[in-house]
N, C-alpha and C positions, 0 to 999 in steps of 0.2 A: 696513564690509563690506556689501555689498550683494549680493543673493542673482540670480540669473537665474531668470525664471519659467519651469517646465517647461512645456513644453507638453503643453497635456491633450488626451486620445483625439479624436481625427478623428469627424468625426460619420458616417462611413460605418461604422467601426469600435462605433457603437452602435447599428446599424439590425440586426435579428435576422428573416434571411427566415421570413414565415408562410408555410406551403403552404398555398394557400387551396383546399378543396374545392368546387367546385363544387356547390347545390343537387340537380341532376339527380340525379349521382353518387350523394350520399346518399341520396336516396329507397327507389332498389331495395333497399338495405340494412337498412334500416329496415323496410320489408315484410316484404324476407324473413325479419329476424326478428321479428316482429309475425305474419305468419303461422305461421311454425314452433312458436309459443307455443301460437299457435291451432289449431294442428292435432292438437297433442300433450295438447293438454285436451280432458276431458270436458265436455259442456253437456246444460244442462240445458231445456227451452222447456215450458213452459205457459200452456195457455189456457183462459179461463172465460167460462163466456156463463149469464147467466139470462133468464129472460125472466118479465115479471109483465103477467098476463092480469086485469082489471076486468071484470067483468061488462057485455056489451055496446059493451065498447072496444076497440079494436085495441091489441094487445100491444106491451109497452114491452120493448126489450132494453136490458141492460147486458152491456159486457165488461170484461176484462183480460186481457195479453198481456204474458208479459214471458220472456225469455229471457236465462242469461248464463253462465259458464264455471264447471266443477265446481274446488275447489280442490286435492281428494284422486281418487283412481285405483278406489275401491271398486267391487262391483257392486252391482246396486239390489237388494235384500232385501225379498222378495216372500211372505207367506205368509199363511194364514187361520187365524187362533186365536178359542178362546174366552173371551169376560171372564165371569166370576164376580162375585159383590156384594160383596167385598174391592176396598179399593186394591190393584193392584198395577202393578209396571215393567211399562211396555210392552217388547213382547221386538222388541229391533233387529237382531236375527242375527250376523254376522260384522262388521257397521260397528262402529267405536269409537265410543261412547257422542261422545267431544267431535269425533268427524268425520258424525256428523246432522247432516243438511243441512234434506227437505224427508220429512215424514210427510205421507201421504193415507191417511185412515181412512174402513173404507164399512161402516157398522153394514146385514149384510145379512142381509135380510127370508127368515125360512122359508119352505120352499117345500114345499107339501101338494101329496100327489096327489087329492086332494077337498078342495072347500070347509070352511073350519074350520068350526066352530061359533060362536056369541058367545062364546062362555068362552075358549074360543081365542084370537078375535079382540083380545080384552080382553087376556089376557095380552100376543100378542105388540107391542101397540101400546105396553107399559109397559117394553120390550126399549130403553130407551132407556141409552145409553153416554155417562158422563160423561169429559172428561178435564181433567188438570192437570198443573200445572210443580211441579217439584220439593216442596216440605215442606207441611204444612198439608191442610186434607181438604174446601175451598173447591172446587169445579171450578169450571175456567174456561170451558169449553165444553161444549156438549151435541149429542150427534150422534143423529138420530129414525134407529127404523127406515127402514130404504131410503135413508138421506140419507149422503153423501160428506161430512168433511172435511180443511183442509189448511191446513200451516201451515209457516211456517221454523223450525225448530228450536232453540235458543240449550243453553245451556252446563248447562239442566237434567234432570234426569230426567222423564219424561212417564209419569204415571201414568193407570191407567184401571179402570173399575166400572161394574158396572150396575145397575140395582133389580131384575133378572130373570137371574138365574141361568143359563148355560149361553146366554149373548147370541154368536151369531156376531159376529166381525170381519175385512174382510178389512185385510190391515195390509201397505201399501209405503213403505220409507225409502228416499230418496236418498241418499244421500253431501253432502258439506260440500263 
């Protein structure tokens, strides 16, 4: 008995039309949504400049510039407290602890309507503000009277102190 071969599928019957998009086409689409992303986020931009003066030299600058997209919807939490010579939480306001983004602290310098005296001046130069990340009583940072700083935030609590009692700060969180 001998069998007859079927005949197998037609090779038009295996070609499956691609609609092919044109490059162009896509572009706009891709924008628009790459824009709409971007329009609908927060951002964030900062910039920093120092500048370091030598005695008889012409002044060296350094910067940094960096800008990029907020990930949460908060507003920035703006206010001035005072630290005491305990550890304690820095107060973030209405931001969720894990949505801190970006703290700038500005340990700020009293301000007299006359010149202090020396005893004065002594104390308020020891108004200096430590801080640190979560557990432990190591600070990481030191912030002098009159001086800003700033840093990204991560996933711990930020404590703060000072050696001088009743130290202004002024204190802005970002959002994550």
């Amino acid at each position: 008995m001998t069998t007859t071969p079927q005949p197998g599928p037609r090779p038009e019957d295996l070609i499956v039309p691609i609609r092919h998009t044109p490059i162009e086409e896509l572009r706009p689409q891709a924008k628009t949504a790459a824009r709409s992303a971007v329009q609908e986020s927060d951002r964030i931009t900062v910039k920093v400049q120092a500048y370091h003066e030598q005695f008889g030299e012409e002044a060296k600058a350094a910067q940094g510039t960096f800008a990029g997209l907020l990930e949460t919807k908060h507003q920035v939490y703006e206010r001035r407290q005072v630290v005491e010579e305990d550890w304690v939480a820095l107060d973030v306001g209405w931001i969720p602890e894990g949505d801190v983004g970006y703290v700038l602290l500005e340990n700020r310098k009293p301000i007299y309507s006359t010149v202090p005296g020396d005893e004065v001046a002594e104390e308020d130069a020891r108004r200096i503000i430590y801080v640190r990340l979560g557990g432990g009583t190591v600070p990481g940072w030191v912030v002098r009277p009159g001086r800003v700083f700033m840093a990204e935030a991560g996933a711990d609590t930020i404590y703060v102190r000072s050696d001088v009692g009743g130290t202004r700060l002024g204190v802005t969180i970002f959002p994550r």
